[in-house]
Every structure is written in C-alpha cells, then in structure tokens.
Backbone as CSV, one residue per row, in Angstrom:
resi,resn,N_x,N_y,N_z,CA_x,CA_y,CA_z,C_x,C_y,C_z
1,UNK,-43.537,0.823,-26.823,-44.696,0.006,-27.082,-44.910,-1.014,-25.949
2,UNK,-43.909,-1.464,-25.617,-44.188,-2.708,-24.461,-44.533,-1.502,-23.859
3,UNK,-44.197,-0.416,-22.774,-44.446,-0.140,-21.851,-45.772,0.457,-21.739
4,UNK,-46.522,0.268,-22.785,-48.011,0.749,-23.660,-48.947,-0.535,-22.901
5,UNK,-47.986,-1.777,-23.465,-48.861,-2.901,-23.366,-49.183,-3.810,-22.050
6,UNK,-47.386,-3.024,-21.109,-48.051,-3.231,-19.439,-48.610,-2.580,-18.963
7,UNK,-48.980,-1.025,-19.204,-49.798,0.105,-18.938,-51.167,-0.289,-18.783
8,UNK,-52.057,-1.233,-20.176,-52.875,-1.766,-20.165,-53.167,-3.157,-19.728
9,UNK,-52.265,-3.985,-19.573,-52.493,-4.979,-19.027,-52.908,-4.603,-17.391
10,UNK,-52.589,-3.958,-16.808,-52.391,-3.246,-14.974,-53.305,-2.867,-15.335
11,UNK,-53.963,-1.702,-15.833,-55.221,-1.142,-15.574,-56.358,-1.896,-15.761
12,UNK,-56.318,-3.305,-16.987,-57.408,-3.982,-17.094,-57.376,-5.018,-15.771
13,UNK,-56.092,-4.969,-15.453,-55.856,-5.614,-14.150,-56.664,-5.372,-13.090
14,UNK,-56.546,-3.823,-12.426,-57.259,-2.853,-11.858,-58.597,-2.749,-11.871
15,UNK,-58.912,-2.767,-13.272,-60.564,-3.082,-13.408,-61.229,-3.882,-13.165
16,UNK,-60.301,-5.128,-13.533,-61.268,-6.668,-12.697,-60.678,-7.203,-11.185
17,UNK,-59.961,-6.514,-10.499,-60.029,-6.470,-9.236,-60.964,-5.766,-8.704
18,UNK,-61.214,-4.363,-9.045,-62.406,-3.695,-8.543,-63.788,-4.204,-8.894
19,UNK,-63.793,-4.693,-10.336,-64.887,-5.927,-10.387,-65.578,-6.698,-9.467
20,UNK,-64.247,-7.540,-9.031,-64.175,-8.337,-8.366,-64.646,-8.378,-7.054
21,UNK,-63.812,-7.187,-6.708,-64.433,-6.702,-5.378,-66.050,-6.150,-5.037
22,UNK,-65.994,-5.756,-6.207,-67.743,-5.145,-5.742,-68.616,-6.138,-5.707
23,UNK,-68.456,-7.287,-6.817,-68.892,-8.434,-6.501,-69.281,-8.966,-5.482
24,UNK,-67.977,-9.245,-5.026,-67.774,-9.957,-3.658,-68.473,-9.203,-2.697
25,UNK,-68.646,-7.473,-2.316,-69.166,-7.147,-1.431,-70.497,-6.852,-1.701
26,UNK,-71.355,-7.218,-2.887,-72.581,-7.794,-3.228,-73.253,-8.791,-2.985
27,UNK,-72.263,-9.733,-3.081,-72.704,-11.729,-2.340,-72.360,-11.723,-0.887
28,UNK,-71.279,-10.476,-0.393,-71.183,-10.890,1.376,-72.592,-9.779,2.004
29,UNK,-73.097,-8.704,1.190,-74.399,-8.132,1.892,-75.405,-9.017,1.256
30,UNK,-75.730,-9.816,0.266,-76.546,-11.315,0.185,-76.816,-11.728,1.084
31,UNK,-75.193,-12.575,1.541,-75.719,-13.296,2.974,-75.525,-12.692,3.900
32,UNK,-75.089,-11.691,4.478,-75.760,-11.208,5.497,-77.359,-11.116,5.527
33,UNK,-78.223,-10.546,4.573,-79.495,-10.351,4.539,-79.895,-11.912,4.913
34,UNK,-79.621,-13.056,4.426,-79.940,-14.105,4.353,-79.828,-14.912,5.569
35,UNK,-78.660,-14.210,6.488,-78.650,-14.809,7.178,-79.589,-13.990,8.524
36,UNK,-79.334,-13.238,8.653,-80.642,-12.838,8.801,-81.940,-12.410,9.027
37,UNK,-82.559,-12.834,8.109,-83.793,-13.766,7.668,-84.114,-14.705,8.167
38,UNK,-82.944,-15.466,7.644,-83.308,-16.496,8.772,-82.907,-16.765,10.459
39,UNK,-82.374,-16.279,10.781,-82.517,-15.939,12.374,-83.844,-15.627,13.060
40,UNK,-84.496,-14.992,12.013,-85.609,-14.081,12.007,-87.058,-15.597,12.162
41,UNK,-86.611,-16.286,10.874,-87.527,-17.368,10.667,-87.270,-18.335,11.916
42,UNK,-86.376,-18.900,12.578,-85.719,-19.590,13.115,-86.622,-18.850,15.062
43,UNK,-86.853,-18.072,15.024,-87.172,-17.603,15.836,-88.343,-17.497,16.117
44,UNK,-89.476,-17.389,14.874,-90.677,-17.233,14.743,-90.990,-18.664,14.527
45,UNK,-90.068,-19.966,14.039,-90.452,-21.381,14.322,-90.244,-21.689,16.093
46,UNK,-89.458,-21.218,16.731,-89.121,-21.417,18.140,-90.354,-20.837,19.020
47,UNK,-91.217,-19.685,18.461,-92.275,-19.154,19.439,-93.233,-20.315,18.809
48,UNK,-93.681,-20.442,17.612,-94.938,-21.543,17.213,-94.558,-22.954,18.042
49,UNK,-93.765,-23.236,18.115,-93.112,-24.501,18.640,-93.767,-24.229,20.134
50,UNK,-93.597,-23.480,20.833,-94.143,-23.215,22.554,-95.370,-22.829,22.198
51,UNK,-95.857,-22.698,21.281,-97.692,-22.142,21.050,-97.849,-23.763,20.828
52,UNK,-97.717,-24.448,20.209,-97.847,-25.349,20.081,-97.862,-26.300,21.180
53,UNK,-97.259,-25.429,22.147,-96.780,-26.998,23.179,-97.722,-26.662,24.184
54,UNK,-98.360,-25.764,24.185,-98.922,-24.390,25.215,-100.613,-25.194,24.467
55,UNK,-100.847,-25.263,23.888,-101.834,-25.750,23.184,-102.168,-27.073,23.798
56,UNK,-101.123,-28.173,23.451,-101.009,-29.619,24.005,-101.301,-29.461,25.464
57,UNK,-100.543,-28.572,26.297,-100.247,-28.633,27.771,-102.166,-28.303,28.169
58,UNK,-102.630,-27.153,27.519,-103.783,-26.813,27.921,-104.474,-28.166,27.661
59,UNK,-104.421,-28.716,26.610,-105.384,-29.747,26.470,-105.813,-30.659,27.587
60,UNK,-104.172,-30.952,27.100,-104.575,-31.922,28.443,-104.519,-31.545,30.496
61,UNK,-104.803,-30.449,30.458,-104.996,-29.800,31.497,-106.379,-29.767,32.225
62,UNK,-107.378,-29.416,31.290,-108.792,-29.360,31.363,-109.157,-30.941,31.512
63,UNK,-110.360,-31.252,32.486,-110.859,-32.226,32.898,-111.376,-33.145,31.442
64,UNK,-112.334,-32.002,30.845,-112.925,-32.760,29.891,-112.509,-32.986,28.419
65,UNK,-111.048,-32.070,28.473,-109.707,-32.366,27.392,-110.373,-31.578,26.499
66,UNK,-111.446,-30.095,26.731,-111.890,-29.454,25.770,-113.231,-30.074,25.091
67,UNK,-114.231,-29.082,25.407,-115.366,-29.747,24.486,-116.351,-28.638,24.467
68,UNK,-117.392,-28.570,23.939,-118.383,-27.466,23.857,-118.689,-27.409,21.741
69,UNK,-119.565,-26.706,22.202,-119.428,-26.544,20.632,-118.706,-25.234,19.558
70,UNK,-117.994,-25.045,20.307,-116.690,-24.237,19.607,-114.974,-24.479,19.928
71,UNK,-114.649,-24.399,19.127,-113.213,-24.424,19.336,-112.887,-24.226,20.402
72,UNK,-111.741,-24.687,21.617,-111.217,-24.091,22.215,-110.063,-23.236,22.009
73,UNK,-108.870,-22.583,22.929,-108.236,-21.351,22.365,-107.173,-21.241,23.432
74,UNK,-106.486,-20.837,23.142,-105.196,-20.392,23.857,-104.972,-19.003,23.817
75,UNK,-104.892,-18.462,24.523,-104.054,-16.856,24.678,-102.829,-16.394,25.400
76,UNK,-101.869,-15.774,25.193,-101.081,-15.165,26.352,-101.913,-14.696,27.550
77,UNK,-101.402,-15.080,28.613,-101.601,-14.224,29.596,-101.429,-13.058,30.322
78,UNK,-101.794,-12.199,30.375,-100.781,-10.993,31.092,-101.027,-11.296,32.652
79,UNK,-99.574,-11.311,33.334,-98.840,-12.025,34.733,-99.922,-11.119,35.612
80,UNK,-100.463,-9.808,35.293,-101.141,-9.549,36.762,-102.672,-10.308,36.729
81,UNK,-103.188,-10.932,35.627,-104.567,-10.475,35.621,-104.824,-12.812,35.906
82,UNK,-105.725,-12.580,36.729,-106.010,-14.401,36.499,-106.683,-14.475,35.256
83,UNK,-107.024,-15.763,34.919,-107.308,-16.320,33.437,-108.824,-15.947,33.927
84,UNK,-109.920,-16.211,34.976,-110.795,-15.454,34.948,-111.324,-13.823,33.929
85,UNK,-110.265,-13.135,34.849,-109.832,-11.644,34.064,-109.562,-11.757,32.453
86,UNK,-108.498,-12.402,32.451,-108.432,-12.143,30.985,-109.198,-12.955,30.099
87,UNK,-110.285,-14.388,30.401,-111.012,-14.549,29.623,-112.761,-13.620,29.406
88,UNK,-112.077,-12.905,31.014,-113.547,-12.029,30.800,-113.385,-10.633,30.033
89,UNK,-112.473,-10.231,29.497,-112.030,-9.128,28.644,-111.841,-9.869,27.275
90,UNK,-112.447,-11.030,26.731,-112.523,-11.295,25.486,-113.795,-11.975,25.236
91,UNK,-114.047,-12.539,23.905,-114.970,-13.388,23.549,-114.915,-14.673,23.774
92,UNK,-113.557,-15.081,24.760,-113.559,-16.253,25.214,-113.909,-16.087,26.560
93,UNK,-115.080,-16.603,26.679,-115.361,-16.545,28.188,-115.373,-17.433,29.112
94,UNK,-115.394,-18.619,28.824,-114.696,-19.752,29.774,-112.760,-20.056,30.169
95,UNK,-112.885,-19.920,31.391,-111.729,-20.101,31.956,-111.360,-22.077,32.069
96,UNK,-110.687,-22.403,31.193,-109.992,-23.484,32.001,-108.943,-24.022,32.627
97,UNK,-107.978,-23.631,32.421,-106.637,-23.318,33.357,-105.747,-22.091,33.000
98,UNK,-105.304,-21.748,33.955,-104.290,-21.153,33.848,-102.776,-21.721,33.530
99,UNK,-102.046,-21.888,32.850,-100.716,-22.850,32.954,-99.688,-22.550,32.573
100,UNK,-98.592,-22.829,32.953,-97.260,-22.013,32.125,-96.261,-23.462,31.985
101,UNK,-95.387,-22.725,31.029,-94.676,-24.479,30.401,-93.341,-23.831,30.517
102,UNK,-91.989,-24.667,30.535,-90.939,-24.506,30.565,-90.523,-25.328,29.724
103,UNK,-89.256,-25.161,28.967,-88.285,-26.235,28.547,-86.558,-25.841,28.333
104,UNK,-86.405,-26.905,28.564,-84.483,-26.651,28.613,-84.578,-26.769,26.774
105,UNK,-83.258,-25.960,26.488,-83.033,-26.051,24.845,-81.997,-27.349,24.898
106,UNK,-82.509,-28.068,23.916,-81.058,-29.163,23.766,-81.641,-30.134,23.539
107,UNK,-81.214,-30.918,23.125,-81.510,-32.603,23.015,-81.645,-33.000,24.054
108,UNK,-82.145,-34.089,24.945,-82.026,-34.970,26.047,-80.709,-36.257,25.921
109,UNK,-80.304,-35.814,27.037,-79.042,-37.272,27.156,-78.662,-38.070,27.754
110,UNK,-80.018,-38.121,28.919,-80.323,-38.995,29.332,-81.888,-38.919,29.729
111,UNK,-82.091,-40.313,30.179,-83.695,-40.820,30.514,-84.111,-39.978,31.839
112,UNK,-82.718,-39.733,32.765,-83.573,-38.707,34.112,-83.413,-37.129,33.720
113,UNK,-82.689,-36.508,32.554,-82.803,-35.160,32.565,-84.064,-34.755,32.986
114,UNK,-84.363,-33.854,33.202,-85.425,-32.898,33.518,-85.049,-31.896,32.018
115,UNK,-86.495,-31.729,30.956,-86.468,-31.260,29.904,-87.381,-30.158,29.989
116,UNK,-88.538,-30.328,31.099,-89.294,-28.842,30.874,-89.916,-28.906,32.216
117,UNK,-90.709,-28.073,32.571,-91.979,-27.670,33.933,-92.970,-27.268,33.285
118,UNK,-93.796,-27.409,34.148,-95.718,-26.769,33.610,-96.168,-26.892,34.526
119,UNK,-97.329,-26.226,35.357,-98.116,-25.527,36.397,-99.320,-25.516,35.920
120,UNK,-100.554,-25.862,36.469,-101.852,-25.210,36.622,-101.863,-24.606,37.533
121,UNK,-102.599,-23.312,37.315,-102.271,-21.790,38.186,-103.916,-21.834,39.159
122,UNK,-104.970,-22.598,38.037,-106.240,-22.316,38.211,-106.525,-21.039,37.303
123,UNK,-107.924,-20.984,37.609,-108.820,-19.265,36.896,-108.934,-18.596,37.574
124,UNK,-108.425,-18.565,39.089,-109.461,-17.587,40.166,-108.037,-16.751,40.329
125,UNK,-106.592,-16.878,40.530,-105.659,-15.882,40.878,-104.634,-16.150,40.080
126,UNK,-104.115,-14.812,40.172,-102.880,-14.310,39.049,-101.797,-15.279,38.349
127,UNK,-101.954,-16.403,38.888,-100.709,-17.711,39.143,-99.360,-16.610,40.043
128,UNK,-98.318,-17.105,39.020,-96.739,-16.563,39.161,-97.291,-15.078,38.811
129,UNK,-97.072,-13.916,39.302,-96.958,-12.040,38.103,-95.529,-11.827,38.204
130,UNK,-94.487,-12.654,38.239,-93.443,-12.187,37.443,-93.552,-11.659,35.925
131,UNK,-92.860,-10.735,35.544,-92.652,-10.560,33.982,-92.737,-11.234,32.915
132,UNK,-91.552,-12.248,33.188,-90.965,-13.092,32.615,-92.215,-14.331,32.383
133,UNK,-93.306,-14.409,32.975,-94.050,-15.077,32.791,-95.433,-14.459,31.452
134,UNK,-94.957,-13.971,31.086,-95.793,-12.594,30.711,-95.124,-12.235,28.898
135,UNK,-95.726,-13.463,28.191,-95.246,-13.533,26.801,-94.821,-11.959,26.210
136,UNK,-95.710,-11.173,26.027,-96.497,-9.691,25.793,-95.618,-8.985,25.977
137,UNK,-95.380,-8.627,27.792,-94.823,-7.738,28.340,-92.881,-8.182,28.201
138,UNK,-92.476,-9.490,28.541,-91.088,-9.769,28.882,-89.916,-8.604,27.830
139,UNK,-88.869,-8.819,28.422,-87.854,-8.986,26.906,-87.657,-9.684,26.096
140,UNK,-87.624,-9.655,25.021,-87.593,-10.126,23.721,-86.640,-10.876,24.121
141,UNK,-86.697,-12.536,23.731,-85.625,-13.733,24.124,-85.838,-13.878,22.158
142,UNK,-84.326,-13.737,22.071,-83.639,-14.108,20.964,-82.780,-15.286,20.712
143,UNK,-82.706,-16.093,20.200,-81.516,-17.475,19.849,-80.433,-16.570,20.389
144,UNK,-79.579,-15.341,20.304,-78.722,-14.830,20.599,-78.343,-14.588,21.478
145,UNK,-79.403,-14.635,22.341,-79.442,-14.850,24.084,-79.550,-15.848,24.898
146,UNK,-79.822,-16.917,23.696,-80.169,-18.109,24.967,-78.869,-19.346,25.112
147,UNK,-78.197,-19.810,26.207,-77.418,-20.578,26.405,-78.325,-21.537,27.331
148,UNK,-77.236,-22.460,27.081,-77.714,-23.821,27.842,-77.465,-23.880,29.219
149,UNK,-77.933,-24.176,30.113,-79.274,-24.527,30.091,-80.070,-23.310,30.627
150,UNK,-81.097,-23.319,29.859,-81.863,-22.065,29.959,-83.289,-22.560,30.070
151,UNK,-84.210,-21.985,30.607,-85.657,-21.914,30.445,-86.569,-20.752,30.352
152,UNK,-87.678,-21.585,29.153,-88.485,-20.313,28.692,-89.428,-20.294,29.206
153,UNK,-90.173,-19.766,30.656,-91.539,-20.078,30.678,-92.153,-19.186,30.301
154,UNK,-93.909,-19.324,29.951,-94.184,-18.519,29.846,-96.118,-19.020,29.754
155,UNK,-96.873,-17.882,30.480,-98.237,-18.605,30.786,-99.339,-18.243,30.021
156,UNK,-99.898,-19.274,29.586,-101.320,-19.495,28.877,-102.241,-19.528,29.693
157,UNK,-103.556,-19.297,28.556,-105.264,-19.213,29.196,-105.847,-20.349,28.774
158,UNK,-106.141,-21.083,28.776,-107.515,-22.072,28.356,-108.591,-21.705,28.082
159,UNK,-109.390,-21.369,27.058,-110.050,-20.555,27.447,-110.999,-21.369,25.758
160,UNK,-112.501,-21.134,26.406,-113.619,-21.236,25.481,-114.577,-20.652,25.545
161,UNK,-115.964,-20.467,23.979,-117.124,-19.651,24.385,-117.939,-20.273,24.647
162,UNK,-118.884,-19.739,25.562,-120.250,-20.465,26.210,-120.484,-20.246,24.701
163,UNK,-121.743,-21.653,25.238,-122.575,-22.266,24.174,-123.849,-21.015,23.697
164,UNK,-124.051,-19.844,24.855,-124.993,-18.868,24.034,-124.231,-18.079,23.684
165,UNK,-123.066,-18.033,23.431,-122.129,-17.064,22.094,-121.940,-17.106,21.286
C-alpha cells in the first residue's frame, strides 16, 4: 500500500511539473511576443521622432517659415532626384528646401557636444545621392544596430501647392 501511495504521489508529482512547465513556456513565448512588439513600437516612435524633427528643420528653413493657402508638407527624398524633381512628380509643387538632419543617439553631457547636422541642399540639385541619405531606398536602421555614437541622416523636401491647385 505505501508503495501504491508513492507511486501516486511521483506521478501527480510528474503532472504538475509538466504543468508547470508548459506554463512557463507559455509566459516565456508571451514575452518574447511582447517584447517584440515593442521593439517594433520603439522603432516606429524613433522614425516619427526624425519626421518630426524633419518637419521643424523644414520650417524653419524656408524664408517665409511656410505660408500659402495650404498646408505645407514634408516628403522623403529619393538621393538622385533634386526637390525640384520630386516636388514635380507630386501634387506638391512648390520646392522649398531641400535638407537633411542628423543626430547623435544619447543624452547630451555637455554644453559643447555636437548633437546633430542639417544642410539646405536647395531645389535645383540632387544635394548629397548617397544611399544612406535616401529614407526609402537605405537599409533598414534598427535600435539593434545602432551604437553610440552614431548618426542618422536622412533628406527631406519642403514642399507646397500653388495657390491654383
């Protein structure tokens, strides 16, 4: 009889270890998915963050800081074509600069670091046609790739519609 009653004690043993385990390798593919996800999110806040800054930089790039009676606009650039070109292959047909922005990743830690670069290229030629300047075309820059100190440039259009559009 005892040897009945360790027979079952071990196997119920057995059962909630394997329990256990499947568990566990249920909550560790959780967070993997979770994590991620968010790598994923974390990455798609890091490109809005340079659309964003790409936005600011254009602004204040243009003489008259943007005006007309439509929105102005930002686009990627593609590195061979000047902002001429590529605002004349859309419905934005005013060119106002061409510009590309840089920034180091990191906090600042002191008052003389150097934290980013930016260029007006103009509308009339290609600026930089490196790749890498070339949101669209580059390699995919991942958090997983980037060490310190690193820079992302990458070039914008300025770009608005005439007033008979």
């Amino acid at each position: 009889k005892q040897w009945y009653q360790r027979r079952v004690a071990i196997t119920a043993g057995n059962d909630e270890i394997t329990s256990l385990k499947s568990a566990f390798s249920s909550v560790t593919a959780r967070m993997n998915t979770m994590e991620a996800e968010r790598v994923e999110l974390d990455q798609a806040h890091a490109w809005q963050a340079l659309h964003m800054a790409a936005a600011a930089a254009c602004r204040g790039s243009t003489s008259s800081g943007g005006t007309g009676p439509h929105a102005n606009f930002v686009v990627a650039k593609e590195n061979t074509k000047s902002c001429d070109q590529v605002c004349g292959d859309t419905v934005f047909n005013l060119c106002d600069a061409d510009i590309s922005i840089s920034g180091y990743i990191g906090q600042a830690l002191s008052y003389s670091q150097r934290l980013g670069h930016f260029y007006n290229y103009g509308c009339g030629t290609p600026g930089n046609t490196n790749v890498m300047f070339d949101e669209v075309r580059r390699e995919e820059v991942t958090c997983s790739k980037m060490t310190t100190p690193i820079i992302i440039t990458i070039a914008f259009v300025v770009a608005g519609i005439s007033a008979d559009n």
